[in-house]
N, C-alpha and C positions, 0 to 999 in steps of 0.2 A: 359566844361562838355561834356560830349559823346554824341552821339546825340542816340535813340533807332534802328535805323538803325546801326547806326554803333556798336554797341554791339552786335547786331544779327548776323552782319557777322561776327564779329570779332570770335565769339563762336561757331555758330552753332548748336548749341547745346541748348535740353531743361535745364533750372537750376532745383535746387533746394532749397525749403528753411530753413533754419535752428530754430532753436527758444529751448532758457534755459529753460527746464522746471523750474519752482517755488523749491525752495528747493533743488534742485540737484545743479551740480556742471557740467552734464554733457548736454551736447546738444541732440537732436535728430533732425533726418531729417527727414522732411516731403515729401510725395512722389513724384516723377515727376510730375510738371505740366502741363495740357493742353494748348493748343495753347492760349484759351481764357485768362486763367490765365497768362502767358506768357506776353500778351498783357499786360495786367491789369499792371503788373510789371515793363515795360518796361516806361508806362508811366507817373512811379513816376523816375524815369533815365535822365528823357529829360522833361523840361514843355517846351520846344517848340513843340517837339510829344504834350504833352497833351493838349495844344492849339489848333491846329490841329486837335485831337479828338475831343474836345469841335465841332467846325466847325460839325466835320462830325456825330457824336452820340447827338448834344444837352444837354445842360447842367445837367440837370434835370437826364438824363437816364446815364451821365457818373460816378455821385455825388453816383447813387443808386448801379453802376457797383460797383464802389471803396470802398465804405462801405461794401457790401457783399465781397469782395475779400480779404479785411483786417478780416473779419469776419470768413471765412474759413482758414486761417494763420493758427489762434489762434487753438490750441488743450489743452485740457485739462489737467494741472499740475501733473507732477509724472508719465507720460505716456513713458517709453522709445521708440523709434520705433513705436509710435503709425503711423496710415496715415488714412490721411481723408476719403479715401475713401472705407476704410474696419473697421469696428466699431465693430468688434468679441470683442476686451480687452474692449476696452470703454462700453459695455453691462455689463462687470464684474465687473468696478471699481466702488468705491465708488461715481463717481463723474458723477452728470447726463448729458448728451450728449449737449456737447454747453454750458451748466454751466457757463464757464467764461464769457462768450457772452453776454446773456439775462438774468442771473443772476446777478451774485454777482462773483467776484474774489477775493481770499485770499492771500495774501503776507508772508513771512517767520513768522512775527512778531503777524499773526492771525490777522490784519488791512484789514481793506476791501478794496479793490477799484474799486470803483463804474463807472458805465459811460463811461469804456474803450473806446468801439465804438463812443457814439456819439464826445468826443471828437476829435478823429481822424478823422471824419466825417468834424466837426468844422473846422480842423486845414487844411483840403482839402481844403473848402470849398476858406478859405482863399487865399491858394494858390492858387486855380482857376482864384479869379477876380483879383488878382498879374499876373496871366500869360495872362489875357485877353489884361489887361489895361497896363501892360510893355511888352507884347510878343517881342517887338523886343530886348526888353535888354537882355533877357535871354538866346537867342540863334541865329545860323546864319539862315540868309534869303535865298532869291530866289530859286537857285536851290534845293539847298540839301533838303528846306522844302519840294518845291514842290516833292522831292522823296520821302521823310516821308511819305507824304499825298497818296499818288500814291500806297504805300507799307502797308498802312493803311485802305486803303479803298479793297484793294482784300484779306487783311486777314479780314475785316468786314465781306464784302460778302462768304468767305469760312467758317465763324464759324457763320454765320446765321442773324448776326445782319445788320437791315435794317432800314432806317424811314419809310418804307410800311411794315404796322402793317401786309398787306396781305401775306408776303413772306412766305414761309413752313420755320420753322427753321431749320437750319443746312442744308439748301440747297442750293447750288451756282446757279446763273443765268448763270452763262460763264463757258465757259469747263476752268479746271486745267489743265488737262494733255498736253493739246496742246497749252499751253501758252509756250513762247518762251523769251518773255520778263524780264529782268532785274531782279529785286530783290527776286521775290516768288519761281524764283525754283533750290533757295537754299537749300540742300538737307542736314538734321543734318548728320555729321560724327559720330555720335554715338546714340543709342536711350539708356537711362535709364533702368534699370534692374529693376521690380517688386520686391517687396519684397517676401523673400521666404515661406511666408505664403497660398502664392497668385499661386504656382507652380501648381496646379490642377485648377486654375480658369475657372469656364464657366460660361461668364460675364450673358449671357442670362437667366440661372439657378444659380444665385448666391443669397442665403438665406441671406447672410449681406445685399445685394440690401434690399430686400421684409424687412428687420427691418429697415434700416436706412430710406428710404422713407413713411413706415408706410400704405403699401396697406392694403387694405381690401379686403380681399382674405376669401372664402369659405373653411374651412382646410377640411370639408367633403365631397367636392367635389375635391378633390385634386388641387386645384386651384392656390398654393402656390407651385406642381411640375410643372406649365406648363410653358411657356416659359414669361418673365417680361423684357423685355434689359433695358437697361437705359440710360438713354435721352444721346446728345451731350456732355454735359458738364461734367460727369460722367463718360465719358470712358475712359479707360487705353490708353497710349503714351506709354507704357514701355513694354518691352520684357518676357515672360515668363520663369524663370530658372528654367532648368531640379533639382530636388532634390539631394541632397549630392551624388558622386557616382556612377550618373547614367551610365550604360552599353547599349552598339548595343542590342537591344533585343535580343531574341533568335529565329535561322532564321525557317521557315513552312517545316515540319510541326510538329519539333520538339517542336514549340511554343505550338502545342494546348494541349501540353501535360505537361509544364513547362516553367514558364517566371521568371527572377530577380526579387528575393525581393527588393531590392536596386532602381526598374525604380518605384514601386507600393508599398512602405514602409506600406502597411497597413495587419493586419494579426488577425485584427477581426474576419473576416467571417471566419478564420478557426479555429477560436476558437468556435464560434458563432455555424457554421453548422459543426461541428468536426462528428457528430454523421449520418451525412447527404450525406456525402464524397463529398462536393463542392472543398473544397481545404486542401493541407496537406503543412506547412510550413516542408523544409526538408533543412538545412545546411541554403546557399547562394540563394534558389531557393523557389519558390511556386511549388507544383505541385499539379494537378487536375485531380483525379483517375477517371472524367467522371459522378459523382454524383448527384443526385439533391434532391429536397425537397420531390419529390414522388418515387425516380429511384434511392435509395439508392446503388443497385445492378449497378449503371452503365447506360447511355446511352446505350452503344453498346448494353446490352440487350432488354433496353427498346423498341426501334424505333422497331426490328425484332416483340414482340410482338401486339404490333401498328398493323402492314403491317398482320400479322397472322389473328388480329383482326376482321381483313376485307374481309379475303380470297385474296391477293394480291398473286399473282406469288413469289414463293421463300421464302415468306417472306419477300420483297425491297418494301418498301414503296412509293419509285417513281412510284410504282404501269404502269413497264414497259413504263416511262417516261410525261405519264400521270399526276403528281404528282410533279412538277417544285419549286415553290416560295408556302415555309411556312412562317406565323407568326407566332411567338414564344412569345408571350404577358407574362409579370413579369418572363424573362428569367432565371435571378439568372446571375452568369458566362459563360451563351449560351453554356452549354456544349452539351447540343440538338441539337443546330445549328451547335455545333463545328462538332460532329458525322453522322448529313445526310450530309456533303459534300461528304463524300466518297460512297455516293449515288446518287449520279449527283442531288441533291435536296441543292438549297442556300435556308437559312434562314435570317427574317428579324426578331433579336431578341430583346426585345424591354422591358426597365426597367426603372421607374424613377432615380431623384437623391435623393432616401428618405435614411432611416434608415439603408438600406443597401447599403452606397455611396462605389462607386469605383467598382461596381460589373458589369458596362458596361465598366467600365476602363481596368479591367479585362479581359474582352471578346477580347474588341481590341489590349489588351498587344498580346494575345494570335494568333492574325491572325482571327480573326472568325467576320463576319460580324453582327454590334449593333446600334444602335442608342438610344437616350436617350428619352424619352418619357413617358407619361400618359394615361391612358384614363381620362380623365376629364371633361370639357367641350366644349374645340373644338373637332374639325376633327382629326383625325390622318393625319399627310401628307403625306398619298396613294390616291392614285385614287379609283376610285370604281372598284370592281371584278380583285381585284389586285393577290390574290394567293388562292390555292388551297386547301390550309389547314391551320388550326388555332389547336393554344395547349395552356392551361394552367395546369400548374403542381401545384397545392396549390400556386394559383397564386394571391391569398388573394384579389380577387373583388368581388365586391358586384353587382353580375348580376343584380339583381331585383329594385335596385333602380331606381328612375326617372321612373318610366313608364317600365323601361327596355333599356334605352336608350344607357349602352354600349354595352348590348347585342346587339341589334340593330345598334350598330357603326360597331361590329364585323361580322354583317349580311351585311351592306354595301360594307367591303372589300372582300369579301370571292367571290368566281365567284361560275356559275351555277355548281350545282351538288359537292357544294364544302365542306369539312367535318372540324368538331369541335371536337376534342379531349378533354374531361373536365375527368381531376384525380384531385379527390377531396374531401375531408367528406360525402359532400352530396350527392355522387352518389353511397356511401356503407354504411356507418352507420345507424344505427336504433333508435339514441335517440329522445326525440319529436324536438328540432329545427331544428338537419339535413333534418327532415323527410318532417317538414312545408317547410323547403326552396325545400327541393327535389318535392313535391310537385307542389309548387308555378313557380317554374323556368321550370317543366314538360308542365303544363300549357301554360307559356306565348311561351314556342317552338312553341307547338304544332299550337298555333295562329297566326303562323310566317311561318309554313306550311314545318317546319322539323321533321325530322324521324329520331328515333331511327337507325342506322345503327348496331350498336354492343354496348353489357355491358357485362363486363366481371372482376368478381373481384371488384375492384377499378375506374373502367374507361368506362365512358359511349364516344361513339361516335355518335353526330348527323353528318345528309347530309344534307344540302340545297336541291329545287327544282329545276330541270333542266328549267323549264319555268315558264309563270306567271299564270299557268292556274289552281291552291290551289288560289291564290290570288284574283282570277277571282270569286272563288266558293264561297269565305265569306259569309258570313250574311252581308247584311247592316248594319254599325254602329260597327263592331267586332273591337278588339281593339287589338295590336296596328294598328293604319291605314297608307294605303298608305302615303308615299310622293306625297308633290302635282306635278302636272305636269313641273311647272314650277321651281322646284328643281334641280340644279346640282350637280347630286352626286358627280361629280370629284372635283369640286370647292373645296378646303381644307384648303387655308394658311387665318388660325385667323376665321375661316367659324363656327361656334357654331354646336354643334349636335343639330340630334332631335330624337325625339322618333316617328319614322318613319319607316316602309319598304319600301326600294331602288326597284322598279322594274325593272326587264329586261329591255332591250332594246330591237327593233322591230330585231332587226339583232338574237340578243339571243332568241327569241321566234323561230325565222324561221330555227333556225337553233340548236334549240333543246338542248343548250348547248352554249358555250364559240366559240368556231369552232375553236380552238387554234389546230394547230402540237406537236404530242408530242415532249419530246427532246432529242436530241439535233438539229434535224431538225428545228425545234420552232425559234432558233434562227435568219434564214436567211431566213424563210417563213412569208409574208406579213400578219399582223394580220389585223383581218375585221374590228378593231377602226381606221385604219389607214384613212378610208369613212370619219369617224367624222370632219377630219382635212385636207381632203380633199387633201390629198398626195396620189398620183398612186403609183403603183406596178414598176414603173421605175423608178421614186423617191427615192422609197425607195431603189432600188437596186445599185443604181447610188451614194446614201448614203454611201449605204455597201464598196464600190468600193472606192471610194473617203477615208474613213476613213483608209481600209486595209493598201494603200498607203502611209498615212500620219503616220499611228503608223509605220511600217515599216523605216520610214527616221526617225522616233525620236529614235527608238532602235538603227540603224547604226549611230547615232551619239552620242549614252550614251553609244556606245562597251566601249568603255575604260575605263570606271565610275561603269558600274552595272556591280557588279558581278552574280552568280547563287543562286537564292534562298534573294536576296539582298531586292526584293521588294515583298512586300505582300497586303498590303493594300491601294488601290487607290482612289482617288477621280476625276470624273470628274464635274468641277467647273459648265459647260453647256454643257448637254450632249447631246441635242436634241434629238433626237431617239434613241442614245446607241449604236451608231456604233462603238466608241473608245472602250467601254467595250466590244463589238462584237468582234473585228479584236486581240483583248488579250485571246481569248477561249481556248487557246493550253499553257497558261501559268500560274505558280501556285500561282496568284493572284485571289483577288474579286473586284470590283469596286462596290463606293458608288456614283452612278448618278444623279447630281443633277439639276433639271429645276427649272428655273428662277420662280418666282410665278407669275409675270406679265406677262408671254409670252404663245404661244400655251400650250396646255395640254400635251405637249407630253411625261408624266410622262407613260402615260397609254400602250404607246407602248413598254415603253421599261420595265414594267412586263409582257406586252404580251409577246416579246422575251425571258421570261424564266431568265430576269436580275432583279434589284434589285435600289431602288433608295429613292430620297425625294424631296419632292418641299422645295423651301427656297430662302430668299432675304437677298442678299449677301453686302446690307447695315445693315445687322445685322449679329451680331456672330452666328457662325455654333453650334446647339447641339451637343457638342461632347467633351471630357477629350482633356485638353496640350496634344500632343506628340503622336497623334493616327495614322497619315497616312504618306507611303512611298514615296509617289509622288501625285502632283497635277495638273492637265489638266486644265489652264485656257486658253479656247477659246471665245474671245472676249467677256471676263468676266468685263476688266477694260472699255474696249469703253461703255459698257452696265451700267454700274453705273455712268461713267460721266456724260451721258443721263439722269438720274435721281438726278444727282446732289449731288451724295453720295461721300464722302472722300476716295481717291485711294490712300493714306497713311494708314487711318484704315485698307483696306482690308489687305494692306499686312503685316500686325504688324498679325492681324486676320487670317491670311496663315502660319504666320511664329509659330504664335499658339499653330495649330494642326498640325503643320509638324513636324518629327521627325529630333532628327540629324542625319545627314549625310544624309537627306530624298533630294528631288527632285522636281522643280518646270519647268513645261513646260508653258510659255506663248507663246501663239499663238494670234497675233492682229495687232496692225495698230505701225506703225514706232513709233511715237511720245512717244505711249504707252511704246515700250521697252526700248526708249533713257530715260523718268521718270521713269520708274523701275529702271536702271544702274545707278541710283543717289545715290541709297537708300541700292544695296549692301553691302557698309561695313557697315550702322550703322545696317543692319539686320543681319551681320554675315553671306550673303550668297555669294558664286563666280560663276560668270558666265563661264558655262562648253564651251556654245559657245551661235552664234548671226549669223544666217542664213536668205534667203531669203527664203520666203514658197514660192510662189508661183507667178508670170510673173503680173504685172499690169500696167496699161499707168500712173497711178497715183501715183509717189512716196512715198505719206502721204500714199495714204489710201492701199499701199501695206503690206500683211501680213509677219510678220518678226517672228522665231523664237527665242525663248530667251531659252535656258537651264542654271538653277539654281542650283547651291547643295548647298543644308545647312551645315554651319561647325557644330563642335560639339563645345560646348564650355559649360564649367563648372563654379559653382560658390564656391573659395576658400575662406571662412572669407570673405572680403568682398570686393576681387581683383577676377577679370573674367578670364578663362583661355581658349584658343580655342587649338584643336586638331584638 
């Protein structure tokens, strides 16, 4: 009999399992399994392996592993194509969730059969004290156990299981990547393909999660859009496939004007908002005449009356560069955001995964910078006095609740002197509840120590205060009150709001304002948070320097790969102050910058710089649709998660994501890092463009190597994979 070692290599490969449904004739497969289950399988293949387990898991904890794993097998009779770990059909069927399990199971003949589980349970059990008390009969000794054991004990440690109850799960004590030794880095030659139901999945924003686990989530606090991932054991091994047909998008900046039906098969919203001119289905294509829910007439018109609103020079609402990084809060398809770039003004345009799904999907088919988000109950993942302008277009929130408290979130982000654009019912209508909220929301401004800037029509604009000295003048006890002292407003990833006022800082009092450069000077002028973090003005220039250099030898080395117009949407994985997004200013790209949640704040400099960003921990999936971004900057993104003992398999299944085809990966990190990335090329479908030295070190390991990636394209036909 095989030994589980030797099946592993022999394969390589995750299995799959198969199971009759009751009554049919035809099979169904159940979806790729995890490493853990993997495990679980292997050690019904070998009772010498599960001998060995015994030894290193304890009897007790292997008997409870094997039961639940024979228990997740089983799916529910008459399901074709069901998979465990997406329960959308199973909600519809007749047949309650696990039914066969802990219920009752039915056989063709309407017979019950009862006790499924525990008797397989029983029949383990048996085998167990067979493999204890004969271990030697049943398989070979010495060495080869001892490599069993040896191969068994580092996939323990990499999927969390410990006999110190203290371990974090799903954490490794010893680095992966710079293991060298023998059996574990064995790299699958192929990774399993999701089902294609699964083509849009954002595991972190995924509504089967939130029912299949059963949270208790506030539905009127929006608590069920904000971010939920799911545990270890839960997560995807398999590849995301582009839908039937998918096409190279359409290149910028003809995107923001028209993207494939075929990459975003959904044409709702343009039935939905037909009346509203979000989107117009025309042949083979979407197209989006610029429209929104208040700006019927167009963006392009809209933003000029905005800037008029105010007395702006011309009309330009960058209000002669003054006027950098907007928020775009329940953007729809960002056609707002899409329109101020051609005003030196990025937008951060920001929408959940509700009722109108695929409508940040949309934005980034499009070239136009989005993210997926709520107001809810945390932080937004900006730093405080992050941009300079906020908009809602009938952007269906409920200011007044809680105290006022997203109001109050949106006062957080905004900097000194910095304005709110509300189109809305309630800032024109005259029935009595527009009026009470119009009212009521007047109020709680005013207590916040905002002015009226302009109303006109339909559209009220407040300003924030340039300093804290409205906030100084309160009454005792005025409501809402300060944050306490010891609050940090930047503080943001899983951080809960409050119904607070953010004050200045001693810097923003003294200086009467933000003390930002307009832009595009902004960009390579030292902003005065950089004190916070205790980085000099040579630092930071020495930054700038350093990164020019570096993007410059990653472009002479993609000449022959990128073409013009080829990349639009970037991500840098760690961006520390945004010099990589800096040293890209002259090209018709945005970058989405992202800092580590556990590392300096240096989110805050790089919207000081007039760039654009998010915090986030890259042991969890990225907010964002499959198939968003052209290229991705990981600068010692993997050495950074080893550290934390995070799976640098997930990441890259997790990259390979939200990368597009034909998209681009640049690793930049330590040796060891790119020789386990080059394992794992073919089963991701990705080739290596090239593998350079970065940069002179005495230290061979800890010297920094380039890796250039491109993703093939690769389609799925009936149920054979095709790569171009």
């Amino acid at each position: 009999m095989s030994s589980a070692l030797d099946i592993f290599k022999r394969n390589q490969i995750y299995p799959q399992f198969c199971y009759k449904a009751s009554g049919t004739n035809s099979p169904f497969i159940l979806p790729p399994i995890r490493r853990t289950r993997f495990w679980g399988f292997l050690l019904f293949c070998s009772p010498s392996a599960l001998s060995l387990s015994i030894r290193s898991f304890g009897f007790g904890r292997l008997l409870r592993l094997l039961c639940a794993r024979f228990s997740r097998w089983i799916s529910p009779p008459g399901l074709k194509g069901a998979t465990i770990r997406s329960l959308e059909n199973l909600k519809k069927s007749s047949v309650p969730y696990w039914s066969p399990i802990f219920k009752v199971m039915k056989g063709r003949d309407g017979g019950e059969k009862k006790h499924l589980v525990p008797s397989l349970c029983l029949a383990i059990l048996v085998l167990v004290f067979l493999v204890l008390y004969y271990g030697s009969f049943f398989g070979p000794q010495g060495q080869h156990a001892n490599s069993a054991l040896v191969f068994g004990g580092k996939i323990k440690r990499s999927i969390g299981w410990s006999n110190d109850g203290n371990e974090e799960v799903g954490k490794s004590e010893e680095p992966i990547i710079s293991q060298e030794d023998g059996d574990y880095n064995l790299a699958p030659k192929s990774f399993p393909v999701c089902d294609d139901r699964h083509s849009e999945l954002i595991p972190c924003l995924d509504r089967n999660l939130i029912y299949q686990t059963k949270l208790k989530l506030d539905l009127s606090l929006m608590e069920h859009y904000e971010r939920h991932c799911p545990q270890p054991e839960r997560c995807y091994n398999c590849l995301i496939p582009p839908p039937p047909g998918y096409k190279v998008p359409i290149k910028w900046p003809r995107s923001r004007d028209e993207v494939w039906q075929v990459n975003i098969p959904h044409t709702h919203l343009a039935h939905e908002k037909s009346d509203q001119n979000w989107m117009v289905v025309k042949g083979d294509k979407i197209v989006f005449p610029g429209g929104g829910t208040h700006f019927h007439y167009g963006a392009d018109k809209y933003i000029p009356h905005l800037a008029n609103m105010l007395n702006f020079k011309n009309n330009i609402l960058n209000n002669e560069g003054n006027i950098r990084t907007v928020f775009d809060v329940g953007c729809g398809v960002a056609s707002f955001g899409g329109y101020l770039l051609s005003s030196d003004i990025i937008a951060m345009s920001l929408a959940p995964n509700d009722v109108h799904q695929n409508q940040i999907q949309f934005a980034l088919e499009r070239g136009i910078p989005a993210y997926l988000g709520v107001l809810g109950t945390k932080r937004l993942p900006y730093p405080s006095r992050s941009f300079e302008f906020a908009h809602c277009s009938r952007c269906r929130i409920d200011w007044l609740q809680r105290d006022g408290i997203l109001l109050l979130e949106l006062d957080r982000l905004l900097r000194p002197g910095g304005y709110f654009a509300y189109s809305s019912p309630e800032a024109y209508a005259q029935d009595e509840e527009d009026l009470r909220i119009w009212k009521e929301m007047s109020a709680l401004v005013e207590q916040m120590c905002w002015k009226i800037a302009a109303k006109r029509n339909q559209t009220v604009i407040w300003v924030k205060p340039l300093t804290n000295d409205c906030y100084m003048k309160r009454e005792p006890g005025t409501q809402p009150p300060l944050c306490r002292s010891d609050d940090d407003p930047d503080a943001v990833w899983g951080v809960p709001m409050e119904a607070c006022i953010t004050p200045y800082s001693e810097q923003n009092q003294r200086d009467g304002g933000s003390g930002l450069a307009p832009w595009p000077s902004r960009l390579i002028t030292p902003p005065p948070r950089l004190a916070d973090l205790g980085i000099s003005k040579d630092m930071f220039e020495k930054d700038m320097e350093i990164w020019q250099q570096r993007v410059e030898n990653y472009w002479s080395l993609f000449s022959a790969k990128i073409q013009p117009n080829m990349l639009r949407n970037l991500m840098d994985m760690n961006a520390n102050m945004g010099s990589f997004a800096a040293a890209l200013k002259d090209e018709p790209v945005w970058v989405m910058n992202v800092v580590p949640e556990d590392g300096p704040n240096t989110l805050k400099i790089i919207y000081d710089r007039g760039l654009i960003g998010t915090v986030h921990d890259w042991c969890e999936a990225f907010s964002t649709y499959p198939r968003t971004y052209d290229l991705l900057h990981a600068w010692t993104v993997f050495s950074d998660i080893e550290k934390k003992g995070c799976s640098a398999e997930d990441l890259l299944i997790e990259m390979d994501r939200i990368l597009r085809p034909n998209g681009f990966v640049i690793v930049r990190d330590r040796r060891p890092v790119a020789e386990f990335i080059k394992k794992y090329l073919t089963a991701l479908h990705w080739e290596s463009v090239a593998v350079v030295d970065a940069e002179s070190s005495s230290d061979l390991e800890d010297r920094e190597v380039i890796l250039l990636i491109q993703k093939k394209m690769w389609l799925i036909d009936g149920s054979s994979k095709k790569s171009a």
